[in-house]
Structure formats: structure tokens, C-alpha cells
PLY file of the C-alpha trace (Angstrom):
ply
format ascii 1.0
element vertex 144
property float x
property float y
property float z
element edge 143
property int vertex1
property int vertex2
end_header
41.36 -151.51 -32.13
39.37 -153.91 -34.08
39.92 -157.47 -34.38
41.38 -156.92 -38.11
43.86 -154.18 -36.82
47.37 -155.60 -36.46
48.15 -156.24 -32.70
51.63 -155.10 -33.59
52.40 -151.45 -33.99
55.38 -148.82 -33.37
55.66 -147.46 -30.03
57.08 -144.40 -28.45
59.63 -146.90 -27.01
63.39 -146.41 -27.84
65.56 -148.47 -29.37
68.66 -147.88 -27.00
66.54 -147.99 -24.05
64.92 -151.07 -25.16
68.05 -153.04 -25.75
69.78 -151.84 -22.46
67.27 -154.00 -20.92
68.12 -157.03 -22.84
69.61 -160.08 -20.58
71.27 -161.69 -20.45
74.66 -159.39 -21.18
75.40 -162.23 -24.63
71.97 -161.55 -26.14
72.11 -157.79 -25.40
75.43 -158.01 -27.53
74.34 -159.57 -30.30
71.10 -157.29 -30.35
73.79 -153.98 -30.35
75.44 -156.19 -33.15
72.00 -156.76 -35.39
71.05 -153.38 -34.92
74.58 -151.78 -36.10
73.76 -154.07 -39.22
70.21 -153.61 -39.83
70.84 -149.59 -40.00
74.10 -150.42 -42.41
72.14 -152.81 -44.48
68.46 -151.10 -44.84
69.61 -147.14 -44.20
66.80 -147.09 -41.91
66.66 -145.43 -38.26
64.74 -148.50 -36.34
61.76 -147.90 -34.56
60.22 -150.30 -31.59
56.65 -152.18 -32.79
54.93 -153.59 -29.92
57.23 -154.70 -26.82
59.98 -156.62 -28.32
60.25 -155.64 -31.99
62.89 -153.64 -33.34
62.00 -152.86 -37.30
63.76 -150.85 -39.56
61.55 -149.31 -42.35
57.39 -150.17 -42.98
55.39 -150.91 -45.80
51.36 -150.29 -45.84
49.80 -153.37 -47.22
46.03 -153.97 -48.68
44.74 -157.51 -49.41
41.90 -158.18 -51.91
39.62 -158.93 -48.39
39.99 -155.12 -48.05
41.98 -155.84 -44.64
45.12 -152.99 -44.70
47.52 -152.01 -42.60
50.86 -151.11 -41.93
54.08 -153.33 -40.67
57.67 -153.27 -40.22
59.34 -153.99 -43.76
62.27 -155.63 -41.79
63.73 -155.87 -38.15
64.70 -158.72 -35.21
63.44 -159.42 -31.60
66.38 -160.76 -29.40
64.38 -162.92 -27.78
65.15 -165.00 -24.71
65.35 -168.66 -25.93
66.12 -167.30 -29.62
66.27 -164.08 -31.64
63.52 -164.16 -33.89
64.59 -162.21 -37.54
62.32 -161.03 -39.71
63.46 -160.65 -42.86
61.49 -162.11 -45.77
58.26 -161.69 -47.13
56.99 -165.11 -46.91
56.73 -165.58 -50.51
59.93 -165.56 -51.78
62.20 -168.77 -52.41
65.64 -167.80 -50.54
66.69 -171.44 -49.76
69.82 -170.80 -51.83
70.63 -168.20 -49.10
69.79 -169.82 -46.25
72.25 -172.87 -46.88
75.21 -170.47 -46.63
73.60 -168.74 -43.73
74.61 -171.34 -41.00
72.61 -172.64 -37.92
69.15 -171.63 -37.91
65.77 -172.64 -38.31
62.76 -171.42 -40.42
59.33 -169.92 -38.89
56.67 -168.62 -42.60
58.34 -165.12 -42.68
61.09 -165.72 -39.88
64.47 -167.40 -38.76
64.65 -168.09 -35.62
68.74 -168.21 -34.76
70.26 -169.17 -31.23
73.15 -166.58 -31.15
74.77 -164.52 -33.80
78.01 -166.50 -33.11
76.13 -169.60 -35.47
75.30 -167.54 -38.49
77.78 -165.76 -41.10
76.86 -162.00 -40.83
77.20 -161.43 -44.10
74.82 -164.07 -45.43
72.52 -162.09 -43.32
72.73 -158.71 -44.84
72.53 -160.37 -47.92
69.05 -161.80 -46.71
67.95 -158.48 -45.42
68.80 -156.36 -49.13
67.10 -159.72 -50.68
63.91 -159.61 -48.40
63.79 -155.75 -48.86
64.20 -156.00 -52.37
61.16 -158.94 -53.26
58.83 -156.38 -50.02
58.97 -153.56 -52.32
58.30 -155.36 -55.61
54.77 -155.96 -53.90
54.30 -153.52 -51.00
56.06 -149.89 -51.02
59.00 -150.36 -48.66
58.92 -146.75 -46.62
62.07 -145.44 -43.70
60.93 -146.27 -40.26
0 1
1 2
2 3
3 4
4 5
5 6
6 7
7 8
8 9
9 10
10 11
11 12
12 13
13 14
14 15
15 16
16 17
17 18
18 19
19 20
20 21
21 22
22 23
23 24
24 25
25 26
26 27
27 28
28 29
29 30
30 31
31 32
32 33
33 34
34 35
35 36
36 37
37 38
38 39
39 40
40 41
41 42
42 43
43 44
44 45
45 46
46 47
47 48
48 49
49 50
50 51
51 52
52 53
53 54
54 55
55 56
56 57
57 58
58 59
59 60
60 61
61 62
62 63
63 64
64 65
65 66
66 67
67 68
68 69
69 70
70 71
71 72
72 73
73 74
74 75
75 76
76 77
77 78
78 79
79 80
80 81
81 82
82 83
83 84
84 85
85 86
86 87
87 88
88 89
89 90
90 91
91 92
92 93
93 94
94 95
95 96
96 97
97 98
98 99
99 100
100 101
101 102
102 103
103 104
104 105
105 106
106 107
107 108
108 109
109 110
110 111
111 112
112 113
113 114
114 115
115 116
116 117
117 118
118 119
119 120
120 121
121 122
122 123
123 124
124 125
125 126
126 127
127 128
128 129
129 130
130 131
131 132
132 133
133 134
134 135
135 136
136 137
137 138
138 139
139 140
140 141
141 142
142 143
């Protein structure tokens, strides 16, 4: 892989397997719970990228450097302090959004959310169809 390649690519890893292995038992809950709603939400089967990364659909990108690749188009890693959801391009302006969403905090193209118990769920799918949306404006959104 060359140092321009993404780091960050699917695996053969599944899904189910992956989040069995999720502790403790609250965040392996609310991963189940964010995967039943990113499949409802995007219509997307979710693949694993790299370790920890659950995505639901792609999109191949090329930048005027010449620099391409592929990434997930949308998807959430239940990470131990935090899950980490990644949901919007990084360009978009979603603030009105966010304020409804409830506790959470902002990374460029991420939220970062202690437990799904903070958040209103259906703020979030409204993110996810919003994020999708402005992705495939630019970048063809593809199925996983």
C-alpha cells in the first residue's frame, strides 16, 4: 500500500461477529441498535472497514492532487470511551440538526456521542439521509 492509499479499507470481517465482541454488554447494545438504524435509514447491508468500522454504502472519491480512493459513504465505530459516527461529509453546515440531536460533540466529519441513551434517534436518521444526501451531490454514493 502506498503512503497515499487510505489506511482504512473493508475487510472480510462480519458485522455480527464483530459486534458480538463489543464490551461492555451497554455499548454492544447500542451498536445492535445503530446498526438496525443505519440499514433502515441508508438501505445498505454494512460492511466492516479496517478493525472497528462498521459502514454502510461507499463512494470512490478523486481530488484535483490526483489522490483517489474509495471510503465508507456512512457508518459508526462503538468505540470504548465513545462511539464515533460518521455521518457527514465535512462540508456541509448541519448545525441546525445537531441542536436537536442532544449530547454530543463534534470531530471535522464525526460526532463523537457517549451512549445512544443521550441522543434522539430520530435526529440521527435525519443526519444520516442529510449526510447521504450532500455525499452524493459530490461523490457517487454506491451499496456497501
Amino acid at each position: 500500500m502506498s503512503a497515499k492509499e487510505n489506511k482504512t479499507r473493508p475487510t472480510g470481517q462480519t458485522v455480527v461477529d464483530f459486534i458480538n465482541s463489543v464490551d461492555p454488554e451497554t455499548k454492544r447494545r447500542d451498536a445492535e441498535t445503530m446498526d438496525r438504524l443505519f440499514r433502515r435509514v441508508t438501505g445498505f447491508a454494512p460492511a466492516m472497514w479496517g478493525p472497528s468500522i462498521i459502514g454502510y454504502g461507499s463512494y470512490h472519491y478523486r481530488y484535483a492532487s490526483g489522490r483517489e480512493g474509495d471510503f465508507l459513504a456512512t457508518g459508526f465505530s462503538p468505540r470504548k470511551a465513545r462511539h464515533s459516527i460518521y455521518i457527514m461529509p465535512g462540508y456541509a453546515d448541519y448545525g441546525d440538526i445537531l441542536t436537536r440531536l442532544g449530547k454530543h460533540k463534534m470531530g471535522k466529519s464525526c460526532l463523537y456521542v457517549n451512549k445512544l441513551a443521550d441522543i434522539d434517534l430520530d435526529v440521527l436518521a435525519e443526519l444520516i439521509r442529510a449526510g447521504l444526501r450532500d455525499l452524493d451531490k459530490t461523490w457517487k454514493v454506491q451499496p456497501s
